[in-house]
C-alpha positions in Angstrom: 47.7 -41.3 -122.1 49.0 -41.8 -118.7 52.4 -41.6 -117.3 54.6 -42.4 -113.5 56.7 -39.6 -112.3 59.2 -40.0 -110.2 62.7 -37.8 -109.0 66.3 -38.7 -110.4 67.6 -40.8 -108.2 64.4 -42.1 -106.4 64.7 -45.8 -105.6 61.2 -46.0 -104.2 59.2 -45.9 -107.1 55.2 -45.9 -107.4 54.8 -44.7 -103.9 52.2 -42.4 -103.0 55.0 -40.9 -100.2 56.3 -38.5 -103.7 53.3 -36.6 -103.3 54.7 -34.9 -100.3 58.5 -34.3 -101.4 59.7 -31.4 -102.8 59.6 -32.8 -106.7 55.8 -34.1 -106.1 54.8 -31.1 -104.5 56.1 -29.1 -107.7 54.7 -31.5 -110.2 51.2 -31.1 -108.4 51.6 -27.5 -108.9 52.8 -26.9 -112.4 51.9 -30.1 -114.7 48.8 -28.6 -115.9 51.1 -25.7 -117.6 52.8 -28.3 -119.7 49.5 -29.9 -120.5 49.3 -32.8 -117.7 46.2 -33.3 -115.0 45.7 -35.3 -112.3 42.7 -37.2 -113.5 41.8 -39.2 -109.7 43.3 -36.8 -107.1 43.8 -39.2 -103.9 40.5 -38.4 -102.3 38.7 -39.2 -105.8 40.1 -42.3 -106.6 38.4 -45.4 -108.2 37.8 -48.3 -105.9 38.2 -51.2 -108.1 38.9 -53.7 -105.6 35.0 -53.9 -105.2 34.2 -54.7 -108.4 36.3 -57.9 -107.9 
């Protein structure tokens, strides 16, 4: 299962720029107690482009 998270209100969707306002930062911190992990943190990510 996977899921995009973003603040009421936010216009700019899918950016990685929520990871460093106040609702990201909170989301980082706390998902795991309702059962949500970050399964590629940013410096772990998949590079799929090479498999192009």
């Amino acid at each position: 299962m996977t899921m995009d998270i973003a603040a009421a209100g936010d216009t700019d969707l899918l950016e990685e720029s929520f990871a460093d306002e106040p609702a990201g930062i909170w989301v980082a911190a706390n998902s795991h107690r309702f059962g949500f992990i970050l399964r590629y943190p940013r410096d772990k990510e998949l590079n799929y482009w090479l498999c192009l």
